[in-house]
Each structure stands twice: as C-alpha cells, then as structure tokens.
BAPA-74461 format. One record per residue (C-alpha): x, y, z. Coordinates in Angstrom, 2 decimals. Example, Ala and Ser with C-alpha at 12.3 -4.5 7.8 and 13.67 -1.06 7.14 Angstrom:
2
> 12.30, -4.50, 7.80
> 13.67, -1.06, 7.14
//
This chain:
571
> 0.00, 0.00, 0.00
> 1.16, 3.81, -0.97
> 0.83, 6.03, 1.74
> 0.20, 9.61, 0.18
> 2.16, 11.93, 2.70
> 1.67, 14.69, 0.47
> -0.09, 16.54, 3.37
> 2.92, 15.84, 5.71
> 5.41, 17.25, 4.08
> 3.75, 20.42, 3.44
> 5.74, 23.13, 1.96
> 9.61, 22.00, 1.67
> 11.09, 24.73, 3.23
> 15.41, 26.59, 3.24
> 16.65, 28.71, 5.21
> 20.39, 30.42, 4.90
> 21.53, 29.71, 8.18
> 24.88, 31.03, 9.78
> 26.74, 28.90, 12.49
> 29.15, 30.21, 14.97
> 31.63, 26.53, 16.04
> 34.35, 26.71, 18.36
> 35.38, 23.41, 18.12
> 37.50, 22.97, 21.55
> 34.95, 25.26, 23.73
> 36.67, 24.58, 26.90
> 40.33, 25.55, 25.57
> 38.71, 28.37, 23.61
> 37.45, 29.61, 27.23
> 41.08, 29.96, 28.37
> 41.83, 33.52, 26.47
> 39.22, 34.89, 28.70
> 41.74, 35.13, 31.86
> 44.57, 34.11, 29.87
> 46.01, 37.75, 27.81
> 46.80, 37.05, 24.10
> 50.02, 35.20, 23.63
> 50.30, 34.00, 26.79
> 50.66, 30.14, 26.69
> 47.90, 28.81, 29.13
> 46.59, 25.33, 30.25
> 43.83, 23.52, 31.85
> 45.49, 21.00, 34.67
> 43.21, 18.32, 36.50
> 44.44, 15.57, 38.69
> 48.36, 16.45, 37.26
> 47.32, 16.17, 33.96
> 46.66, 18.67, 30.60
> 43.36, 18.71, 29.94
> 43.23, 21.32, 27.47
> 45.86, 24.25, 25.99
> 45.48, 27.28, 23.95
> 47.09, 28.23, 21.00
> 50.21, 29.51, 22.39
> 50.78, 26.81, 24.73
> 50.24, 24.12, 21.50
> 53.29, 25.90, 19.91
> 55.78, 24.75, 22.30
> 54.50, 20.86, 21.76
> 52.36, 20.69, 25.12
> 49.40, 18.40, 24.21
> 45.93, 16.77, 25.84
> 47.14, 13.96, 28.66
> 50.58, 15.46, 29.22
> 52.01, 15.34, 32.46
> 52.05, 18.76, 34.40
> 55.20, 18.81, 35.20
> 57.10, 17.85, 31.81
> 54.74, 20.49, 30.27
> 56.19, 22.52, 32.26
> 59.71, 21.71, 30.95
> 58.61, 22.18, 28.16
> 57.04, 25.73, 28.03
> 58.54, 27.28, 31.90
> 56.06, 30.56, 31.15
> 52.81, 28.20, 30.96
> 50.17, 29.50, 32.96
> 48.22, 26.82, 34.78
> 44.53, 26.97, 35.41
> 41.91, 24.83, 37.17
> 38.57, 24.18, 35.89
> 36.46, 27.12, 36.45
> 32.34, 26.81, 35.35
> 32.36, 30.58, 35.53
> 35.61, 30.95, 33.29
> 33.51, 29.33, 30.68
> 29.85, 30.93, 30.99
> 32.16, 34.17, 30.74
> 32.99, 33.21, 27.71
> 29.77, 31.87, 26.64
> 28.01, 34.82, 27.47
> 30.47, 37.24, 25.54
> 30.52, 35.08, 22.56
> 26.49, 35.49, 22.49
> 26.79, 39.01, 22.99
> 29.21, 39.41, 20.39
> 27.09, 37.59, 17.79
> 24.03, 39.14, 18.80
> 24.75, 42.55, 17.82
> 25.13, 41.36, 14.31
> 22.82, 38.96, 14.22
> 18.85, 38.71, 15.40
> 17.50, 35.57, 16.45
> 20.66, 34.28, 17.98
> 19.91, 30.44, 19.09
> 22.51, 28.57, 20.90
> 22.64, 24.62, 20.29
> 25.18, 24.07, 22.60
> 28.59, 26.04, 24.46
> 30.39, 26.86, 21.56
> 27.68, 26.47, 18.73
> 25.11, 28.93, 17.45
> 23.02, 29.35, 15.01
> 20.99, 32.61, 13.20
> 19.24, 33.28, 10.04
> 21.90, 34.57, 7.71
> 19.90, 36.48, 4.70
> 18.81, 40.07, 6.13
> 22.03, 40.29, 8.03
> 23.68, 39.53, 4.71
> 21.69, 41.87, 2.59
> 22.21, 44.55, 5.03
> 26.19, 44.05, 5.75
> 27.13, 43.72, 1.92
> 27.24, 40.23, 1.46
> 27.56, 36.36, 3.07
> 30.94, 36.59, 2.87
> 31.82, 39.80, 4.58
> 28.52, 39.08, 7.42
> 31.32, 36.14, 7.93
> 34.50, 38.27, 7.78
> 32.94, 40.96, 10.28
> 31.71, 38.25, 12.95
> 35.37, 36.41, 13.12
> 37.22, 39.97, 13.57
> 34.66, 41.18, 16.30
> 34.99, 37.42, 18.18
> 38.61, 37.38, 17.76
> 39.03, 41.38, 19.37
> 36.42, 40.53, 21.81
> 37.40, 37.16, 23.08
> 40.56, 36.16, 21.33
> 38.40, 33.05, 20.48
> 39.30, 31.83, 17.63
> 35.82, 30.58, 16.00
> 35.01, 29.11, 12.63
> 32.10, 30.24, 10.50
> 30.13, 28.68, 7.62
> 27.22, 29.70, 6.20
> 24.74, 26.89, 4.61
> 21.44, 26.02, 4.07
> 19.79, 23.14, 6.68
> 20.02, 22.67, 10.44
> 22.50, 19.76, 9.04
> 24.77, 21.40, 6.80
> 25.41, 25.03, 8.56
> 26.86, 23.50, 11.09
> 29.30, 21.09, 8.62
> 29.94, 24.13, 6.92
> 31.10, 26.15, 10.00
> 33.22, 23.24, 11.00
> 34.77, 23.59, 7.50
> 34.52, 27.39, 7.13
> 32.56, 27.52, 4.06
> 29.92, 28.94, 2.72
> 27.91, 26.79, 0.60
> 25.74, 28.15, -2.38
> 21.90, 27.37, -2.31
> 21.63, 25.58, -5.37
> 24.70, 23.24, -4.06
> 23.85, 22.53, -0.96
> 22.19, 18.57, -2.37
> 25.45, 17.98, -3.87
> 27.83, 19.58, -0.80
> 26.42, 16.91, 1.50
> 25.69, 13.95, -1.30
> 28.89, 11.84, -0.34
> 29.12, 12.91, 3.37
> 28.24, 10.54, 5.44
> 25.21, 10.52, 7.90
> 26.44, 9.99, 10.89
> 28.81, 12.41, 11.75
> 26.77, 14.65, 10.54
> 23.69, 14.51, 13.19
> 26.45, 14.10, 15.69
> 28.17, 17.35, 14.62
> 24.51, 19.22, 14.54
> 22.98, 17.89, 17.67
> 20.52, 15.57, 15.79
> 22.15, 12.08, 16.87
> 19.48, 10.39, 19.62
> 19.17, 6.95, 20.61
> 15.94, 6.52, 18.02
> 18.20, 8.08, 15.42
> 21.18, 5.46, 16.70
> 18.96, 2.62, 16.27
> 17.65, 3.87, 12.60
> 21.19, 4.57, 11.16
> 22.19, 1.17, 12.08
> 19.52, -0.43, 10.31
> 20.01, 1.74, 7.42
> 23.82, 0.94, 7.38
> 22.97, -2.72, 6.68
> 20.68, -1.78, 4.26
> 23.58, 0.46, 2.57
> 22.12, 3.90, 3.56
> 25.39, 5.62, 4.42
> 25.92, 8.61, 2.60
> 23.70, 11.65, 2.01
> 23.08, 11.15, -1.00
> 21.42, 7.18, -0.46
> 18.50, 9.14, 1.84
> 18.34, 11.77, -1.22
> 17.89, 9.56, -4.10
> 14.81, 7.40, -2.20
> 11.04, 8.79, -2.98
> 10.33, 10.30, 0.58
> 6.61, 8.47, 0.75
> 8.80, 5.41, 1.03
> 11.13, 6.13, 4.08
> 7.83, 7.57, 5.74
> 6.02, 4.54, 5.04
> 8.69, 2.33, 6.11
> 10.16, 4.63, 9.30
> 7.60, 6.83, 9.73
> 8.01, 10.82, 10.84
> 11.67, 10.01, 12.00
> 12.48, 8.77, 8.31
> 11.17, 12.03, 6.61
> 12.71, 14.27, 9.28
> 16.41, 12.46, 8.26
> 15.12, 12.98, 4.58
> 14.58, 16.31, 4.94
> 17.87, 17.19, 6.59
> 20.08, 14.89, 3.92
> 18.41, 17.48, 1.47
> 19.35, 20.42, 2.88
> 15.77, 21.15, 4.41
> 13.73, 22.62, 7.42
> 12.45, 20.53, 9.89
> 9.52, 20.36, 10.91
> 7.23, 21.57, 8.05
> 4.91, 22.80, 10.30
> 0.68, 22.92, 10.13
> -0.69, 26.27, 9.45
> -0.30, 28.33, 12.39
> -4.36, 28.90, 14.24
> -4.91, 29.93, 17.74
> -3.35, 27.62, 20.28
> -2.46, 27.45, 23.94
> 0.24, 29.57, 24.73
> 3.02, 27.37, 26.90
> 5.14, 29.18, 29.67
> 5.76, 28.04, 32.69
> 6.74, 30.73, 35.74
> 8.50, 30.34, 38.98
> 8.67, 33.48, 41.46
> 10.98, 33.34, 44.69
> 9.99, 35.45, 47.53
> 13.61, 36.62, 48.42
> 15.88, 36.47, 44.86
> 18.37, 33.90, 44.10
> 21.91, 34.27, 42.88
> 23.56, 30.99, 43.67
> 23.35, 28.99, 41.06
> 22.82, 25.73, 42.41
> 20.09, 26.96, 44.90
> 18.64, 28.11, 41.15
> 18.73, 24.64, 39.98
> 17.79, 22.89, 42.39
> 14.35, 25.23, 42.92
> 14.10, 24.80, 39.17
> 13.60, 21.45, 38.70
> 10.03, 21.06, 39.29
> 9.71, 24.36, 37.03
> 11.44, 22.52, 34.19
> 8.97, 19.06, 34.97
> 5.89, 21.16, 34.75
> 7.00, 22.70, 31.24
> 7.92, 19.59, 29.96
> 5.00, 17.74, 30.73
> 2.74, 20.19, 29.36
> 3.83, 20.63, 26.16
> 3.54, 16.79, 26.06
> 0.04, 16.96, 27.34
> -0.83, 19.51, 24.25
> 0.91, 17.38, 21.98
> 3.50, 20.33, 21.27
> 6.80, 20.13, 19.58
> 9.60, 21.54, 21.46
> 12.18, 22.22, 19.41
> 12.89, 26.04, 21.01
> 13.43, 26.94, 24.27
> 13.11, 30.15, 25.68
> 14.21, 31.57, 29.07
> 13.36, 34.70, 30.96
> 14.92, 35.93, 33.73
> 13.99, 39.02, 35.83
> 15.65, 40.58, 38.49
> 14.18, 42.69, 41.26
> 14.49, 45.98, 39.37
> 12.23, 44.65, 36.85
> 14.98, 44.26, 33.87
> 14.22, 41.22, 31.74
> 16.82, 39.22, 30.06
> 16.21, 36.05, 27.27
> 17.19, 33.58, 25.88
> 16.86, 30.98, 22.82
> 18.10, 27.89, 22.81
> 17.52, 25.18, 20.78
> 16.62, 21.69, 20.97
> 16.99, 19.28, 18.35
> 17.34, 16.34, 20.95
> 14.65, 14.71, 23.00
> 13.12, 17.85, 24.88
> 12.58, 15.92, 28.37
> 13.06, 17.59, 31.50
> 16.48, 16.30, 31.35
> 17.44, 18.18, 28.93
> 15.65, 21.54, 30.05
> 17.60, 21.54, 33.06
> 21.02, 21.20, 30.89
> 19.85, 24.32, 28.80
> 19.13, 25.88, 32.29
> 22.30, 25.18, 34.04
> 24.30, 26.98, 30.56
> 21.94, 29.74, 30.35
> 22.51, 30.62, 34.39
> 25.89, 30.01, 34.60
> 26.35, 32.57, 31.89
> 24.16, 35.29, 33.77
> 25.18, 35.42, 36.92
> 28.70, 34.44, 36.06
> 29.44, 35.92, 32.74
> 29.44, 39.24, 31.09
> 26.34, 39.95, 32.63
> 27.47, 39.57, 36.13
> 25.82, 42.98, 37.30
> 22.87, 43.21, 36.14
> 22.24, 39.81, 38.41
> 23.71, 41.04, 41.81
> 20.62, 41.14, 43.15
> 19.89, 37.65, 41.68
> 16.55, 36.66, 40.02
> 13.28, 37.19, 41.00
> 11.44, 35.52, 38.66
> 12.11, 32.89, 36.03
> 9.91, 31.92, 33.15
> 10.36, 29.22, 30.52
> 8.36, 29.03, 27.25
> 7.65, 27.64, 24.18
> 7.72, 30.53, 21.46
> 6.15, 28.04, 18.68
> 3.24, 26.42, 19.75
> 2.25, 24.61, 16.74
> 0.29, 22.12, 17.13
> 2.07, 19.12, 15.53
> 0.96, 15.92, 14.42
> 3.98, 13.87, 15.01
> 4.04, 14.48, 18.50
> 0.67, 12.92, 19.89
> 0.24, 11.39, 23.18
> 1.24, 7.61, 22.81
> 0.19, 4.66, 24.82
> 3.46, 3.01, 25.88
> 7.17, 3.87, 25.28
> 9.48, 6.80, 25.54
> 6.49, 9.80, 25.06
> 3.67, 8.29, 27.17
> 2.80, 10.19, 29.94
> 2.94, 7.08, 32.28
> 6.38, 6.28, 31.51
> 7.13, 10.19, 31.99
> 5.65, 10.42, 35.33
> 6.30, 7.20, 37.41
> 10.55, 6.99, 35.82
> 11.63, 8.19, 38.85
> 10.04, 5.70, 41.04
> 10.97, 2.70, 38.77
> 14.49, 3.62, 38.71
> 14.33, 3.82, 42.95
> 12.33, 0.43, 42.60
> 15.18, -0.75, 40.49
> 17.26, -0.17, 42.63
> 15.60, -2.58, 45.41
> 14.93, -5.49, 43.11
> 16.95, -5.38, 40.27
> 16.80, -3.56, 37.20
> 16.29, -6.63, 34.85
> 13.04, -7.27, 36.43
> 11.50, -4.07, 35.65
> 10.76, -4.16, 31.78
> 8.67, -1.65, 29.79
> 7.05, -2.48, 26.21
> 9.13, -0.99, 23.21
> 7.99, -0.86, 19.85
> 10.21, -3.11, 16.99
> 8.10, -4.08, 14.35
> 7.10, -7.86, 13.82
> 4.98, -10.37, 12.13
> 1.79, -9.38, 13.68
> 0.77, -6.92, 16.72
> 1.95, -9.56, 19.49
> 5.30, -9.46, 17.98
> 5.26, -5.95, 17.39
> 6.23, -4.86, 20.77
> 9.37, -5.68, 22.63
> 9.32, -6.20, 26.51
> 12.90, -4.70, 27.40
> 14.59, -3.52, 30.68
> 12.79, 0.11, 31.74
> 16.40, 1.45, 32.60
> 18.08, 2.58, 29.34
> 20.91, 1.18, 27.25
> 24.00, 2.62, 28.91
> 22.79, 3.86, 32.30
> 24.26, 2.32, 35.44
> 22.48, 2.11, 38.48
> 25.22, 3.28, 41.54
> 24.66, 0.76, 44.56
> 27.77, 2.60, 45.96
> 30.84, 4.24, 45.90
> 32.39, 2.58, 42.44
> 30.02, -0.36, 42.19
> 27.31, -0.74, 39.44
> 24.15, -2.70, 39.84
> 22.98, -2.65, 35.98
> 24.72, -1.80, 32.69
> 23.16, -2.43, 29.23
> 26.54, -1.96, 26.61
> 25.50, -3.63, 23.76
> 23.13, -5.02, 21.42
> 24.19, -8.28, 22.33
> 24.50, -7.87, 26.59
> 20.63, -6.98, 25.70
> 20.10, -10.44, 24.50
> 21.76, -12.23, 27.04
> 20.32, -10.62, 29.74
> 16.82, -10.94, 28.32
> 17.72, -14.78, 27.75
> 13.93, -15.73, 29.03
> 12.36, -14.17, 26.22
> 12.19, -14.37, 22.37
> 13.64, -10.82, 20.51
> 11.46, -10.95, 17.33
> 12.64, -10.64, 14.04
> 12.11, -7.01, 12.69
> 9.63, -7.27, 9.90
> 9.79, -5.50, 6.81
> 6.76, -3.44, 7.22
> 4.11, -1.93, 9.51
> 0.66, -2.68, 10.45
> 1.14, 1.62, 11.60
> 1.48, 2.33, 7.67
> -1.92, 1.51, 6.94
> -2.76, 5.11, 8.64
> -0.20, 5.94, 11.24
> -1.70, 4.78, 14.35
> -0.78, 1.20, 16.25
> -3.28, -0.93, 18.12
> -4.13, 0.03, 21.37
> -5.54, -3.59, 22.67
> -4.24, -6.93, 21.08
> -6.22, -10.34, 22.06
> -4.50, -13.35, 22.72
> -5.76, -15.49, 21.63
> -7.44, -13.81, 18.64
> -11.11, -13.99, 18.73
> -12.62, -16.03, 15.67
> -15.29, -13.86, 13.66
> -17.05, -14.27, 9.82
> -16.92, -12.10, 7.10
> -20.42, -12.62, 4.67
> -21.68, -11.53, 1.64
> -25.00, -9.81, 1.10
> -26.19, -13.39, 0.04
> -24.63, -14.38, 3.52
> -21.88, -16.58, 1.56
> -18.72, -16.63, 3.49
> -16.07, -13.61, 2.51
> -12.48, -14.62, 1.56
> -9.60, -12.70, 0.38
> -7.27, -14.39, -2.75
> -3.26, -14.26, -3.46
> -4.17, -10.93, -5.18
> -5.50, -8.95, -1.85
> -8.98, -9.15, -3.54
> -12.03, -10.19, -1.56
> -14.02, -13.09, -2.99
> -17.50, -11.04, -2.79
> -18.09, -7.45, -1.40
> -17.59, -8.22, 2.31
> -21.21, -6.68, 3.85
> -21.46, -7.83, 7.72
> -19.42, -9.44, 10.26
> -20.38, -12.38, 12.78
> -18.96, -13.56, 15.82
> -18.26, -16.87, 15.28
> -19.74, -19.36, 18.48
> -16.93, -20.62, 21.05
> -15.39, -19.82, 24.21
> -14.73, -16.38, 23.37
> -18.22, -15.23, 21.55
> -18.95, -13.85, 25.03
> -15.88, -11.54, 24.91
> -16.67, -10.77, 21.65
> -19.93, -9.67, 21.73
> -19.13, -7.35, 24.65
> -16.08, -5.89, 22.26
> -18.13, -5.23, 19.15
> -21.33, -4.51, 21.72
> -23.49, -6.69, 19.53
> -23.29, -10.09, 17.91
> -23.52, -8.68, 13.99
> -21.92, -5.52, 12.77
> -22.44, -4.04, 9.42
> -19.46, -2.91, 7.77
> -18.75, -0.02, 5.64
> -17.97, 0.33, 2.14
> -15.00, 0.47, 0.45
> -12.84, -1.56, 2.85
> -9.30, -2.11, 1.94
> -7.10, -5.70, 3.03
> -3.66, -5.13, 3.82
> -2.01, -8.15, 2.26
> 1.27, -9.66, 3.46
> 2.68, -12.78, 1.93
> 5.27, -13.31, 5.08
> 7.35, -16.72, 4.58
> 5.35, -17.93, 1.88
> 7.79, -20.94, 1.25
> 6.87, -22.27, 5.14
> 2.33, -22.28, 4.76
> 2.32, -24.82, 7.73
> 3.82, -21.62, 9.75
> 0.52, -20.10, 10.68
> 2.22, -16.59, 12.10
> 4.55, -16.03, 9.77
> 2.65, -17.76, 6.57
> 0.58, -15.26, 4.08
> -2.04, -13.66, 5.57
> -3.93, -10.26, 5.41
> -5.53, -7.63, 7.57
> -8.20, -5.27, 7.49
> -8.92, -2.40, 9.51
> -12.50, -1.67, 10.09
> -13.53, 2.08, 11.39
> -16.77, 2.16, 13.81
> -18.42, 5.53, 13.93
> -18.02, 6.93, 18.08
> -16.42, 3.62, 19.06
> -12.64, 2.30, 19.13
> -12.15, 0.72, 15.11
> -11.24, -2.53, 15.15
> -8.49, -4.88, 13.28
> -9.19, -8.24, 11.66
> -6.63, -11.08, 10.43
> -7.09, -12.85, 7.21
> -5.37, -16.44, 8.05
> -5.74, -20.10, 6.28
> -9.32, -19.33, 5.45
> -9.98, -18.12, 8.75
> -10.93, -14.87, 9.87
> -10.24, -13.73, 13.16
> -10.55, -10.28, 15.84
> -7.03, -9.18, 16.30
> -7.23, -5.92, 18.08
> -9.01, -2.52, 18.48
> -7.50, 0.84, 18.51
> -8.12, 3.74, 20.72
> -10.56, 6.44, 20.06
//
C-alpha cells in the first residue's frame, strides 16, 4: 500500500543559516583570563586537559604530564577548571554575535546558530557578514571561532566546522557523499531513536547523504515513519519540521517566582527542577513540539533578560535543566554579572512556537507516554531494590503481527548504570548483544519488513490473545475470503462472531453479535514466509482495519481461510 504523505510534508522549506563553532569550547574559554600570547593550560588531577594556541606551539598536548609540560614551556600558565571561566565566555561570545545577528539560538557552548539572509543583505554580502563576525569574536574574546554559512540545520553546522559557505543551489550535492552519521552528531541531531535507525540503514547500505536523497520520501515515511522524513529532509538540505498552518493555540510558559531572589546557582537549579517538569510535561500533554526553548529571567528591578536555545534532541526535563544550568551560569557568572547582583526574581520558561504538531501525539506506551514520563523516577528507585532486569517496559520493533510488534525490554536505558555505591554498578546495558543475554527468558522478534502503523499511522491500542474467531459474509450471507491478489471473494457486507469460548468476549467488544461494515474496505495483504504455509504466524495472511463511527475501530486477520478479531484501537 502507498501512503500519500503529500499533506505531511507540506511546503519544503530553506533557510540560509549562519553557524558560529568553536570546536575545543573549553580551551577556547582559556583567552578569557589568559592575555593574548600568553601560553595557558587547563590541569586536573596532574594532567593537561586542554591548551590554547600559544601553549600548543611549544608541543604541550591533551594527557601530558604537568610537570614535563612545564619543561617544556617554563612561562605556561596553569589553570583549574572554572564553570564561571567558561559561561564568561559563553556569554560574551552570544553578545558578540548578537549585535550582528537577530534571532541568535545557541545549540550548545560553543555552537550557534541565526538566520543569515537580512544580516547579509544589510552588511554587503555572506561573505563579509562572515568576515565581520570572526574579527569582532577574535578582538572581543581572542576566540578563535570558525564560521560557515549553509542552508539546513544539518549542513550550517558542517559548513562552519569547515569554514565555508555553501551556495543554495549546491547545498544537495555539498552533503551527497558525506556521510550521515557524523553529521547529526556534529549538529545535535544524533538520539538513541536516530542510533537505532542509522544502524539499520547501514545494513541496508544507507550511508551517505546522497542514499537518503535519491529514495522517494513516501517510502522512508512509510517504512520509518516521521523520523524517516525528518532524516530525509535534513540529507536534502531542508527545514524541519514543516509545520501545520499556524491557528490559535495554547500559549506554553511556565513561571516560577521566589519570595527573596536567588543568585547561587545551584540553589537556582535545584528550585528549578520542578519548574522545568511542569514545562515539559505540558507541552507533552498539548501534543507540542519543542524544538525552542526560551528563558526569561527578571531581576528585582524589573529588567528582563532572554534567551533561545535550541533543541533538536529529545526535549525531556532532562534536557531543560542542561539548557538551564548553561543559560545561568552565563548570567550570573558571565558578562552579565551585574545586572544579576541582586539575583533573580522571577524565572519563566516558554515555548515561542506552539504549533500544534501531528507527530508528536500522546502515545500509549514507550518513551512519550505520559505514564512512563511520570512514574521513571520511582521505577528507577524500585530498580534499585529489586533489580533492574526485572522491571521491563514495552518498546515498539516491528514484527509479524501486533503480538510481535512490541518488545518487553529492561525500563532502565541502554547505557545507564544504576550506583549501589561508591564505584560499584548494579545494571549496565553496553551492547546489542548484553541486551540479548540478559533478556535470555524471552524471544527478541525478528524485525519485519513493514508496519501494520502504515496503513494510517496509528498502532493498536488492545491486542487479544488469543485472537477472537469472527465471519466475514456476503449480502447473500456466503462466506467472505480474500485471494493471493488482496482481492475479496465477494463485497464483504457484515461481520459475525463466530460461536466458542470467546463469543462472550466478543460480543461485549463489538457490543453486539452482527456488525455491518462499511464500504469500500481495503485488506492489507502480506505474503510473510510464503515458502513455510504450515507456519501459521509467519505464513501469508492479510488484515483489514475496520472504522466504527463513536467507538474504538477494530483490526481483523485474514489467516488459512480463517478470519479472526485481532485488536481494536483507541478512540
């Protein structure tokens, strides 16, 4: 079946974006207390951590003992590691950029974005907007920072890394033969969903660029759904998201007041967290995309300061709280120092695009359901008790039918350890294969080629086990079948619930014993492992989804002859 996505994709949308990269952030932050020319390094535990450009001169180099770099360059300076060093430098590096450029975002410390064109147009030109920004960084800083200038969320950022600027009309062909990878990595784009996708793809072949741009879009949509196009869209250089026409929706801001104003930062954080929760979860509960962040902070004199920041990532609370700890750090330690002695009085987050978007309902189970959201923290504690194995949540992989469609797999993550104590883990998932063996008990289902969620973007909500056996009839009340072409036998007109053990529970499903179907039903048809027909799950079979007007639709499975009440759908 041919999905028409048509309406998804929407407008395919550019934008000239400019990226600001300073590729070793933390050594970049030494010229802040370090004057120019002064060889300077970063020493923890006896060891180089990071150098500046001077100090790289004389040979000194990451993981180099203290006291032979010393020998080495007798004039080095020696610094500790010093959070407000760096949101000094942070914040004067925004500053700098901002009065240049409007709509400064900041993906990370040492990476921002803008919209290049007007500044462009009104400057003289991409190449001297670029000229201009590395002078004023350099006298302002004595940061170093590369600049590229590219169309994408993908390829700015490639471009900054390699200085560029990259033409419009070459932008398919600049990242064709680059590979994927790196690429989301470099832009902030790389997730575990994304990790999982690229290593399917890379067995498939789908490396480079230009294997994503050379596939029909409906396909990787019908295949991967809205993570597929998004990866489309970036291999060509696009926007993401296309959004929906913009209509009146619920504006999202959370606000937190304090009754006597903060300035410690930690004390901020700490008081911030539920702040950050509440956000979070309600832009989930609207079914909002947060791909922006913005943060207001006002001080007792009523001065307002803000922020952008974006997030490409998974926006969970998490990740709100990392945005929060940069953004602070660079107030009440950076540039801005004084306008913050009195600490904050208020501080606001909010979404500043509240499109609605489609790709982002609420979902039953996995990552984005709001019961997974809200009881994490007590299954981790649980885990904690009993053992992290035992805990599993149910994980959506594809299969041969609904029951193997969902995975039951530890609710901790891949990667995170528990800490039972000082240096002792209780649970560590490394690798594909650790997963396996520590799931031993139960079967990992093949990944099947194919989605029941294609045939309109939903999954079942319910699944029966076993499936209930119904009848599909005619008008003439002769039995309905479906042949190796996906045709039905006769126009299918009513369905029955066959007698048996479970009529009961089907008649209580359906709410009656007959139901009339509608016209202009559609079988799914899947041949499976046509070469084993005594395999009754994985032989050919089909399914048809049936819509009920005010009530949950229902699926059936063609099987063997047999028709039978796989699973209904919420409403």
């Amino acid at each position: 079946m041919k999905l028409n996505v048509s309406w998804q994709l929407g407008k395919l949308a550019r934008m000239r974006r400019l990226v600001v990269y300073v590729p070793h952030w933390q050594t970049s932050s030494l010229t802040v207390d370090v004057p120019v020319g002064i060889p300077a390094a970063l020493i923890t535990q006896g060891r180089v951590k990071a150098v500046n450009y001077p100090a790289s001169k004389y040979g000194i180099e990451v993981g180099l003992n203290w006291r032979y770099a010393k020998q080495l360059c007798p004039e080095l300076i020696p610094l500790e590691p010093d959070p407000a060093r760096s949101a000094r430098a942070f914040s004067t590096l925004v500053e700098v950029v901002s009065e240049l450029m409007p709509q400064v975002e900041t993906i990370r410390p040492g990476m921002l974005w803008a919209p290049a064109s007007a500044p462009a147009k009104w400057i003289g030109g991409e190449e001297d907007l670029r000229r201009t920004l590395i002078e004023n960084l350099a006298e302002a800083t004595g940061i170093s920072a590369q600049i590229g200038i590219c169309d994408g969320p993908l390829g700015a950022p490639w471009a900054a890394r390699e200085e560029r600027i990259v033409a419009t009309q070459k932008v398919s062909a600049y990242l064709a033969e680059k590979p994927l990878k790196p690429l989301l990595k470099h832009a902030g784009f790389y997730t575990r969903q994304t990790e999982g996708l690229l290593s399917e793809w890379e067995d498939l072949g789908l490396i480079k660029c230009l294997d994503l741009q050379s596939l029909p879009v409906e396909t990787l949509y019908n295949r991967y759904g809205p993570e597929g196009k998004k990866l489309w869209l970036l291999a060509k250089g696009m926007e993401i998201p296309n959004r929906l026409p913009k209509t009146k929706q619920t504006k999202i801001v959370e606000e937190l007041s304090f009754e006597t104003p903060v300035n410690n930062l930690e004390t901020l954080l700490f008081a911030t967290r539920p702040l950050a929760e509440r956000f979070e979860k309600r832009n989930h509960h609207y079914g909002y995309l947060l791909e922006r962040l913005k943060i207001i902070a006002v001080t007792p004199s009523g001065s307002q300061h803000e922020a952008y920041w974006s997030l490409y990532g998974p926006a969970d609370t998490k990740a709100i709280i990392q945005r929060l700890r940069w953004q602070l750090e660079a107030w009440l330690q950076g540039q801005k120092i004084l306008d913050f002695r009195e600490g904050i009085s208020t501080l606001i987050l909010e979404n500043p695009e509240t499109d609605r978007g489609k790709e982002n309902p609420p979902t039953l189970w996995g990552k984005d359901s709001n019961q997974d959201r809200q009881t994490a923290q007590a299954i981790r504690k649980t885990a904690e008790l009993i053992g992290p194995e035992r805990i599993l949540k149910p994980k959506y992989v594809g299969g041969y039918d609904p029951r193997q469609a969902v995975l039951l797999e530890p609710m901790i993550a891949r990667g995170t350890a528990l800490q039972t104590g000082p240096g002792k883990t209780a649970f560590e998932i490394k690798t594909q294969k650790d997963r396996a063996k520590t799931m031993s008990e139960k079967p990992i289902f093949p990944k099947w080629p194919g989605s029941l969620k294609e045939i309109d973007g939903t999954w079942p909500a319910l699944v029966y086990e076993p499936p209930i056996p119904v009848g599909i009839y005619s008008e003439t009340e002769t039995a309905v079948s479906i042949n190796a072409l996906g045709e039905f036998s006769q126009t299918p007109v009513k369905l029955k619930i066959l007698p048996g053990e479970q009529a009961l529970l089907g008649k209580e499903i359906l709410g009656r014993s007959t139901l009339i179907l509608p016209t202009e039903l559609t079988p799914w048809l899947i041949w499976g492992q046509w070469w084993n027909p005594e395999n009754n799950l994985y032989g050919p079979r089909a399914y048809l989804k049936i819509p009920r007007e005010n009530q949950s639709d229902i699926l059936l499975c063609y099987r063997k002859g047999k028709w039978t009440l796989e699973a209904t759908y919420e409403n």
